[in-house]
C-alpha positions in Angstrom: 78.8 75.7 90.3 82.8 75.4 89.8 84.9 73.4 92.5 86.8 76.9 92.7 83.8 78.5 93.6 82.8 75.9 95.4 85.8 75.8 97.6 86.1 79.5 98.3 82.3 79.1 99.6 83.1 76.3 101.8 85.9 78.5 103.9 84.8 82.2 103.1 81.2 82.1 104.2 82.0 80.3 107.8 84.3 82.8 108.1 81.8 85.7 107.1 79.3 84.5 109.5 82.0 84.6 112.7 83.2 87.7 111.6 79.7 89.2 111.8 79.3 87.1 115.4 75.5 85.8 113.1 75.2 82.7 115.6 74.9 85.0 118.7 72.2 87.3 116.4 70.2 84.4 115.3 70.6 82.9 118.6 69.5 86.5 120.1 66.6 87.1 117.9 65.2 83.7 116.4 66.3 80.6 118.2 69.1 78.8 119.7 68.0 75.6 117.5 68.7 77.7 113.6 71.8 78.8 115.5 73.1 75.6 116.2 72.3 74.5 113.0 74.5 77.6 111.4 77.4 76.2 113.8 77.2 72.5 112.3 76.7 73.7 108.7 79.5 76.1 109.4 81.7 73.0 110.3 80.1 70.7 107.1 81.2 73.5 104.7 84.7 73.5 106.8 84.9 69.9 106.2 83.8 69.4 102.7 86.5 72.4 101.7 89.1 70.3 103.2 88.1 66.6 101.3 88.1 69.6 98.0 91.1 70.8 98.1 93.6 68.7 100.1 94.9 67.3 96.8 95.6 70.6 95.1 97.0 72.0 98.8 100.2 74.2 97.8 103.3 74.9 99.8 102.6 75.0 103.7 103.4 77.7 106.2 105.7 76.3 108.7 104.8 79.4 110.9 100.5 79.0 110.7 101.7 75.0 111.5 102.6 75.8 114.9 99.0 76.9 115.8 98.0 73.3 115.1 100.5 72.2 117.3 99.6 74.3 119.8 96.0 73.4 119.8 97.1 69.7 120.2 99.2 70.7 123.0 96.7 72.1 125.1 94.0 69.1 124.7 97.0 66.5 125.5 97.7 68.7 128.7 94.1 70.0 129.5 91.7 67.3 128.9 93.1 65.2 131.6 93.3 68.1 133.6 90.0 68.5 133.5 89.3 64.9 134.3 91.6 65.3 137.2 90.3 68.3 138.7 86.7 67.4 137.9 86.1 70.4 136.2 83.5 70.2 133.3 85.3 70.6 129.5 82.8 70.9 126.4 85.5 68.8 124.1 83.1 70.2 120.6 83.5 73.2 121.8 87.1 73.4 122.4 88.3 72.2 119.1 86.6 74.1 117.0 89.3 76.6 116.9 90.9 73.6 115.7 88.9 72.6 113.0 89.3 76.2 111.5 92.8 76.6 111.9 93.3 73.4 110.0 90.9 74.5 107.2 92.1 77.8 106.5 95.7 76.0 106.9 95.1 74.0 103.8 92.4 77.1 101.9 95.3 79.6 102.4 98.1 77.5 101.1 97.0 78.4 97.7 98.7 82.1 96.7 95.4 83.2 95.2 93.5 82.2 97.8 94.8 84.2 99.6 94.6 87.1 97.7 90.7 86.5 97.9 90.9 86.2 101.5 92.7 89.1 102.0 90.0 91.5 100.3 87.1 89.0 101.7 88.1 89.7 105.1 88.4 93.4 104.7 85.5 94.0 103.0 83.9 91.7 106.2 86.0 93.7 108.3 84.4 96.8 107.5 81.2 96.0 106.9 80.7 94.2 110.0 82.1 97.6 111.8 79.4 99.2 109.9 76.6 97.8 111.3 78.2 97.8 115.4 78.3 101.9 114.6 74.3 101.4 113.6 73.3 99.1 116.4 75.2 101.9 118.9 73.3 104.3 117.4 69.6 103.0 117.7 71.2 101.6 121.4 71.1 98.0 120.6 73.0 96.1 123.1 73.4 92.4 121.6 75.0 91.7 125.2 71.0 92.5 126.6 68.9 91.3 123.6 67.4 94.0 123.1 67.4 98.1 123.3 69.4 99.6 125.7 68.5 103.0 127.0 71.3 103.8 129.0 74.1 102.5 126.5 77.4 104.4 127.0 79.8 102.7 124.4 80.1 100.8 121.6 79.4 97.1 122.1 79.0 96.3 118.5 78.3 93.0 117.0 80.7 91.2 119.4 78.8 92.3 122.5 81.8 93.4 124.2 83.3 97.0 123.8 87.0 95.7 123.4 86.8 93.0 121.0 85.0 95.7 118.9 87.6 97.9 119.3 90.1 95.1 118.3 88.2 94.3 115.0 87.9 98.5 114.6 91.7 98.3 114.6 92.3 95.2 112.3 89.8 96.6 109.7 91.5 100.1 109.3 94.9 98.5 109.1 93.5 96.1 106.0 92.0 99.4 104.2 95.1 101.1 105.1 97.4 98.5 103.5 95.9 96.3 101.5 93.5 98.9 99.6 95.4 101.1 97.1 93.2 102.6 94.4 94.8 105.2 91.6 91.8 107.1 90.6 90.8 109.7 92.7 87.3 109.0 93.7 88.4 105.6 95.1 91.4 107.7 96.9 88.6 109.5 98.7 86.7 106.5 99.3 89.4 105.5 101.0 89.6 108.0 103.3 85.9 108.0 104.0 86.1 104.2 104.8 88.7 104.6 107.4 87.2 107.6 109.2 84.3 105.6 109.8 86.5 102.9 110.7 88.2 105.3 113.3 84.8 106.2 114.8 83.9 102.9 115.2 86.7 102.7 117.3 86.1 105.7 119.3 82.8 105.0 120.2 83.9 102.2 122.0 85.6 104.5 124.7 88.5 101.3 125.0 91.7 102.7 126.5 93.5 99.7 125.6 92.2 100.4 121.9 93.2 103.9 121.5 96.9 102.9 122.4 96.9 100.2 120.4 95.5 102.4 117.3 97.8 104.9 118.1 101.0 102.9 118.4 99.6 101.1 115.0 98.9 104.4 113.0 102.7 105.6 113.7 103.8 102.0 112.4 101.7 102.3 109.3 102.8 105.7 108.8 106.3 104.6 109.3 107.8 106.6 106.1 106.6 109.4 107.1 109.0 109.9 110.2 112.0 110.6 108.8 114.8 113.8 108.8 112.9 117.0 109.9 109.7 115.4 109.8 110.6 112.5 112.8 112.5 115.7 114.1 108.9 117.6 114.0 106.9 114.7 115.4 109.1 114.2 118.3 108.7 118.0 119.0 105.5 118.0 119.0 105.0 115.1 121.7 104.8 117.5 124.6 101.6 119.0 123.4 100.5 115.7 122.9 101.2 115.3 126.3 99.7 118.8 127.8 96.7 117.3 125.7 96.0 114.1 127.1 97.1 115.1 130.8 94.1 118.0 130.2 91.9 115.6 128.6 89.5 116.3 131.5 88.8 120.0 130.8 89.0 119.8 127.0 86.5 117.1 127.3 84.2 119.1 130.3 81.6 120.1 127.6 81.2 117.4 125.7 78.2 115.7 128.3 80.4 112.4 128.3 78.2 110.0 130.7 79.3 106.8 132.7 82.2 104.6 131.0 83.2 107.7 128.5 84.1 109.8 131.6 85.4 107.0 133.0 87.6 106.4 129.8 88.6 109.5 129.9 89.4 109.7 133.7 91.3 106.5 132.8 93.6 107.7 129.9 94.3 111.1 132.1 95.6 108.9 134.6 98.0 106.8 132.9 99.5 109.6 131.3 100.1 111.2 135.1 101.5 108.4 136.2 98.3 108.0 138.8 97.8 104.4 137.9 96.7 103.2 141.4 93.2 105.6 140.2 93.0 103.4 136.7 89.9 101.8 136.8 90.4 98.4 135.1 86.8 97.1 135.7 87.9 94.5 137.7 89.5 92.7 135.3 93.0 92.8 137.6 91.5 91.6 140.4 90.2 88.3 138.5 93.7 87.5 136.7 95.5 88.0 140.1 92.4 85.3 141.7 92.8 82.9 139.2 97.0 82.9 139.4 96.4 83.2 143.2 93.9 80.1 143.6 94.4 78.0 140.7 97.3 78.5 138.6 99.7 78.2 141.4 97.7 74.8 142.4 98.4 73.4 139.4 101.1 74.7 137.3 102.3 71.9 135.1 99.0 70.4 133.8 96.6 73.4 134.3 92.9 72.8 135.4 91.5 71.9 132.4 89.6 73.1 129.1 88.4 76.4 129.0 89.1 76.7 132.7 90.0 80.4 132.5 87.1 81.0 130.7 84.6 79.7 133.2 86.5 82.0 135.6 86.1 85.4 133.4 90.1 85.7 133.6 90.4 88.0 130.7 93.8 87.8 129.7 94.6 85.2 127.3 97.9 84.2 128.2 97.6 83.2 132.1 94.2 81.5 130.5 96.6 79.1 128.7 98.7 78.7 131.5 95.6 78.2 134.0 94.3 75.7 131.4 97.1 73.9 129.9 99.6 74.4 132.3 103.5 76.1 131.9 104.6 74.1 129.1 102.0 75.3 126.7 102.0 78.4 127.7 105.8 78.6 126.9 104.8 76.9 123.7 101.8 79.8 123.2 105.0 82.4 123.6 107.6 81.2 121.8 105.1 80.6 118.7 103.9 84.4 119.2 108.2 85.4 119.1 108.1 83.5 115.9 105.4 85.4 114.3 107.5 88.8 115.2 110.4 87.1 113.8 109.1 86.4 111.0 107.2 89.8 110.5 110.4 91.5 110.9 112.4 89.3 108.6 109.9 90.6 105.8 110.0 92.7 103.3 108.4 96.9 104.5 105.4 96.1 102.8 104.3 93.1 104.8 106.3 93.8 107.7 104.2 97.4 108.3 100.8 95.2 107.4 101.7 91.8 109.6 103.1 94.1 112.8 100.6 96.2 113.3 97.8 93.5 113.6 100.2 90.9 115.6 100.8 94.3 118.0 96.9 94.8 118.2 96.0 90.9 118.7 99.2 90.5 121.4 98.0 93.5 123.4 94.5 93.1 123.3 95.5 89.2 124.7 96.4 91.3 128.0 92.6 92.2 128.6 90.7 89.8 126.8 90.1 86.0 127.3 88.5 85.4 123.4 91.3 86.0 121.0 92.3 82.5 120.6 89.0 80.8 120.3 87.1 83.4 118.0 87.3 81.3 114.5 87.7 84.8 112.4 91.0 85.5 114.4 92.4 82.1 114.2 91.9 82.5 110.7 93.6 85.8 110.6 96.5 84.5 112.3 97.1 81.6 109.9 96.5 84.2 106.9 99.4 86.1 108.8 101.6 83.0 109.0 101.5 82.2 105.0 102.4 86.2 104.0 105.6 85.7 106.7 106.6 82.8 105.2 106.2 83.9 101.5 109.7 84.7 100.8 108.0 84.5 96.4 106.6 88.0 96.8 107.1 91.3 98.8 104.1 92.6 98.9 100.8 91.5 100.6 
């Protein structure tokens, strides 16, 4: 075996394996013991990549850099705040967002590396949005273990309906952008692909992801809005409107059950303006308890590792603050402003590739408490950091 090959192994399968969530099936249906044994080998093949290629490391991003400084920011900050507080921190467990960030920081630094990664992770993407559409269809909730009779949405291989929803979104933006065939047959490929992409996402009934695809679509589709065409589009925004506020009766024969009428009830309310009838699954009511009864508490050095977590805050950004405290979560934002920055400064091409997925991730931080510890997005982010700061080439 080559030391390329070699190399590409060490970071691409780890990654792979989190993108497909494998620990939490092997853990599911074979035994905690092989799954904590894919976790360590996960981190050997990390760690043996790194010892590769650190001598033949190219040109660092300065932008991916700040996520290790982050990541050191919050463990100075909430290590001893969990020491403090006497609240329990798994250290291991913490860092390995770490460990990956620093890996793929030093995998990615090489131009063709990324290029693999790039169609590595699609391809993972998609596949891995493949199989949540088949385990929703023979109603197998990874969340239960097992078959799920009365299974309303899409939970797919993440066990939770939104973090499917955000990998739906991050898949069809990759095929979208970085996937441009010439022949025909691949064209319709293509277009195949992302439908089932798109139904993937529907399936999951996630308000927060149907914005988010929307606003993402209109980015991606950018050119497209222009003279009488942006003229067209913005005439037709009333029906769009009429439609969504009538969702309700459109929808009345459809037989939508539990959390797909409720989806629905949800999206006809926010477009009425009748927000105090959102339902928001309670996920309001446990940000507000956690600012209310611990942030405030302690507001400079935060209560400690994955604090927030233990509390089911989902939102990712008062998690930082609840762990970390104020400083790294002004840290967490401005490195998040220089990302946009960055994206903007681009060239179109990776401008309308980066902004969309930065958009999706930034949102999606609003309702879930996993975007910054899931290996497969800290990877993604770092990717993201090196095509900003590639001022060589204009395209992704």
């Amino acid at each position: 075996m080559s030391k390329k090959l070699l190399i590409h192994l060490c970071f691409l399968l780890p990654f792979v394996q989190t993108t497909f969530n494998a620990q939490v099936f092997v853990t599911t249906l074979v035994s905690d013991v092989l799954a904590q044994l894919m976790a360590y080998g996960n981190l050997g093949l990390l760690f043996l990549g790194m010892a590769l290629i650190i001598k033949d490391k190219g040109p660092l991003s300065r932008t991916a850099k700040l996520w290790i400084i982050f990541f050191f920011l919050y463990l100075l900050f909430a290590v001893p705040a969990s020491a403090l507080n006497n609240n329990p921190a798994n250290i291991l467990v913490a860092i390995i967002p770490l460990i990956y960030v620093l890996g793929f920081y030093l995998y990615l630094s090489q131009p063709e590396n990324r290029r693999v990664f790039k169609y590595v992770a699609m391809l993972a993407f998609v596949l891995s949005g493949i199989l949540s559409i088949h385990l929703y269809n023979i109603q197998f909730s990874l969340d239960k273990g097992g078959p799920d009779i009365y299974m309303d949405r899409s939970n797919g291989v993440y066990a939770d309906a939104n973090n499917t929803a955000l990998a739906a979104i991050v898949s069809f933006i990759f095929v979208f952008k970085a996937y441009n065939p010439t022949k025909r047959f691949y064209k319709i490929l293509k277009i195949l692909v992302l439908l089932i992409v798109f139904y993937g996402l529907f399936i999951t009934f996630s308000n927060t992801g149907f914005m988010v695809f929307i606003i993402s679509l209109v980015m991606l589709n950018h050119r497209f809005f222009t003279g009488i065409r942006l003229i067209a589009g913005l005439a037709l925004l009333p029906v769009v409107y009429i439609t969504l506020a009538n969702l309700n009766e459109i929808t009345a024969d459809m037989n939508l059950v539990g959390q797909q009428r409720d989806k629905i009830n949800n999206i006809v309310n926010i477009v009425t303006f009748n927000t105090d009838e959102v339902d928001d699954s309670g996920r309001n009511y446990l940000v507000m308890k956690l600012i209310k009864n611990y942030v405030y508490k302690n507001p400079f050095m935060g209560n400690g590792v994955d604090f927030a977590i233990s509390q089911h805050a989902h939102n990712t950004r008062v998690g930082v603050w609840a762990d970390a405290g104020i400083f790294v979560l002004l840290f967490f934002l401005f490195m998040l402003f220089r990302y946009f920055l960055q994206a903007m400064r681009s060239p179109p091409d990776k401008r309308y590739f980066i902004l969309p997925i930065l958009l999706t991730l930034c949102i999606f931080m609003l309702s879930l408490q996993s975007v910054i510890n899931q290996p497969y997005l800290m990877a993604l982010f770092v990717y993201m950091g090196y095509i900003v700061d590639d001022r060589e080439s204009e395209t992704i």
